[in-house]
Phi, psi and omega in degrees: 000145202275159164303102165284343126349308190278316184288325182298324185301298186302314174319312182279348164298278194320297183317305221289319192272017174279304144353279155253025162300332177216100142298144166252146214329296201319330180295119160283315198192142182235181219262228026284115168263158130237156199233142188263125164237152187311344172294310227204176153236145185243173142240177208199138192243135142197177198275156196221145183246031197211146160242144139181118179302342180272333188290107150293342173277358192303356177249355191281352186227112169262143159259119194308119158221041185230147169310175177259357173315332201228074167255151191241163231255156177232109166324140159214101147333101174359112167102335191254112185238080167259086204264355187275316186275310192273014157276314163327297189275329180266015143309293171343269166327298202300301184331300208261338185259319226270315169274320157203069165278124183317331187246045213258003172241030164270006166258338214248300153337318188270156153357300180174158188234136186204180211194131179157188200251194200263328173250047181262182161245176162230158197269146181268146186234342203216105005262152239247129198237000000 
């Protein structure tokens, strides 16, 4: 019987390198943003052409190159408006991706990398203090 952990890892490994197959040149440090929606909560990867971990604004004028279309979905649970556990988890994910995800050093290459929701704050993940 499959890990649903593991299979969730993997969707999102497949996205995630779908994602940074063609980054653009101009990203310095890229997003995980997330969005709450009543199903589910999603994400979204993009790109930025400024880093500096003391700046929190440093993700508002992102350059988008992925659809907005092609978010990818983070389980909610009935009932659970726990935005802390799906933050959590796609820390989690992000993390994890970050050590060996195939395309995982065109994030480890970049400035910094980062998570959180679009109207939040974000956690920097990449490079790791």
């Amino acid at each position: 019987m499959a890990n649903p952990t593991e299979n969730l890892f993997r969707e999102f490994a497949a996205w995630t390198d779908a994602a940074l197959a063609t980054p653009p040149e101009e990203a310095a440090a890229f997003c995980f943003n997330l969005y709450e929606y009543d199903d589910a909560y999603r994400a979204e990867i993009v790109a930025t052409s400024r880093f500096d971990r003391d700046d929190p604004e440093w993700a508002v004028d992102p350059i988008f190159f992925m659809p907005a279309s092609h978010l990818f979905p983070l389980e909610r649970l009935p009932g659970d408006d726990d935005w802390q556990r799906a933050l959590a988890q796609a820390k989690e994910l992000i993390e994890r991706y970050l050590r060996s995800g195939n395309r995982s050093e065109v994030l480890r290459t970049a400035q910094g990398v980062g998570c959180g929701f679009v109207d939040g704050d974000v956690h920097v993940l990449w490079p790791v203090t």
